[in-house]
Each structure stands twice: as structure tokens, then as C-alpha cells.
C-alpha positions as CSV (number, residue, x, y, z in Angstrom):
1,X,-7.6,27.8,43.4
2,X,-9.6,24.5,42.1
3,X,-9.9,24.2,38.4
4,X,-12.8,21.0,36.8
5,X,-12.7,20.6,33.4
6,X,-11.7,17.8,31.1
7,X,-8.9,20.3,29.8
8,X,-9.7,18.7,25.9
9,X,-10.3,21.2,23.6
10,X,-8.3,22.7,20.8
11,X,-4.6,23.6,21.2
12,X,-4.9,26.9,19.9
13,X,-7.6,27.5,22.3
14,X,-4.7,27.7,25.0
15,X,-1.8,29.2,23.0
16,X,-3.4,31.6,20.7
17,X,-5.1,35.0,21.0
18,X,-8.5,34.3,19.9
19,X,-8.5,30.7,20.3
20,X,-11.8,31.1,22.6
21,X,-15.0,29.0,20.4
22,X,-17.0,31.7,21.9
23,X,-15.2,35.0,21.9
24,X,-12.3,36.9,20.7
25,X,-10.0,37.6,23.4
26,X,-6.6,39.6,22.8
27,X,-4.5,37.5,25.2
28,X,-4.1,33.4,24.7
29,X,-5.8,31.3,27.4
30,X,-2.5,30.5,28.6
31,X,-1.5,33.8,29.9
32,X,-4.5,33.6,32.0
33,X,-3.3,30.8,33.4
34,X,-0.3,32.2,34.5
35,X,-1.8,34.8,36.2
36,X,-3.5,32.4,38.0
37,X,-0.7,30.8,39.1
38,X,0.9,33.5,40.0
39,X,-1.8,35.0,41.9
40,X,-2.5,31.7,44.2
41,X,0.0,29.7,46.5
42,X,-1.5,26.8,45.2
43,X,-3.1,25.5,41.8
44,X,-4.7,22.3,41.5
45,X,-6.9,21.1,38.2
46,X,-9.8,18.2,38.9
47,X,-9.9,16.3,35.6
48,X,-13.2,14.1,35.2
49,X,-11.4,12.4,32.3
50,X,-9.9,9.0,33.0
51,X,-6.0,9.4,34.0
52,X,-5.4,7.1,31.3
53,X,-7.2,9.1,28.7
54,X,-4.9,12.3,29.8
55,X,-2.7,11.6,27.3
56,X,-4.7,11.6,24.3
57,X,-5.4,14.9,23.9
58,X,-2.1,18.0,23.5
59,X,-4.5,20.5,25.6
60,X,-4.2,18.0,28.4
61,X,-0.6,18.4,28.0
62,X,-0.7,22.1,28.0
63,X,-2.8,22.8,30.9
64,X,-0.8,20.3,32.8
65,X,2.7,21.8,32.4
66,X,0.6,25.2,33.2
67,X,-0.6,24.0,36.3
68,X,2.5,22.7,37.5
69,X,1.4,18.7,37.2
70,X,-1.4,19.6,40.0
71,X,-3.7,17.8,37.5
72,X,-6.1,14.9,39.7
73,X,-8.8,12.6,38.3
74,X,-12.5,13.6,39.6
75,X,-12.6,10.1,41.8
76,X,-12.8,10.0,45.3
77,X,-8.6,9.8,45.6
78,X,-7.9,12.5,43.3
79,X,-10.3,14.5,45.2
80,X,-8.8,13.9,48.8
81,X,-5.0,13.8,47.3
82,X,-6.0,17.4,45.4
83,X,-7.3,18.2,48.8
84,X,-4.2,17.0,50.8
85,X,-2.1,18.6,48.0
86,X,-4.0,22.3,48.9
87,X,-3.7,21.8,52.2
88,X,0.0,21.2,53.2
């Protein structure tokens, strides 16, 4: 499973019911992660965000401790090392 997204946005947006901008939903966003993850050997999360820019943002924190650090930059490397990663 291949996630893109920058992965900054609110906090709650992850850990609370509701915290979607554009809907209610019952369950928080991470639960929906977590079914992911349970559902696919393998999780990985392309980040177009600098690495260096990860940092700034707690979401970014959140969605990397939910995917299991499988978070790569959008850049030629993170692509093939995301691909490497999926492949093994």
C-alpha cells in the first residue's frame, strides 16, 4: 500500500472522531490507519515535504509512528528506497 501526502494537517485530524475538515466521521483517522496496516504486508508513506521539514509539523509525527517509520521523501531516492523497501 503507497500512501503521498505531505501528512501536515491538524493533529486532531488524526486522533480524534470528527477531526476530518470535510466530514464527520465516527472513528479518528488513525484507526483507519491501523486497519491499513493491518490489512497490507507492507505500508510505505511518499512525503513530498522536504525530510528536513518532517519535523515541524506533530501530524508528521503521528502518521510516521502509524506507518511504522516507512515515511520516504518524493525524490528520486525515496522513491526507489520506498520501492526497494515494498519489494523485499
Amino acid at each position: 500500500m503507497v500512501f503521498v501526502g505531505d501528512a501536515a494537517m491538524a493533529p486532531y485530524e488524526i486522533t480524534q472522531p470528527g477531526g476530518s475538515v470535510e466530514h464527520w466521521n465516527e472513528e479518528a483517522g488513525y484507526v483507519w490507519m491501523q486497519r491499513f496496516v493491518e490489512k497490507f504486508k507492507k505500508v510505505v508513506w511518499i512525503n513530498p515535504y522536504p525530510r528536513q521539514t518532517w519535523d515541524y509539523t506533530a501530524s508528521t509525527h503521528l502518521v510516521r509512528d502509524l506507518v511504522e517509520d516507512k515515511m520516504y521523501p518524493l525524490t528520486l531516492q525515496g522513491l526507489e528506497d520506498a520501492m526497494k523497501y515494498l519489494s523485499k
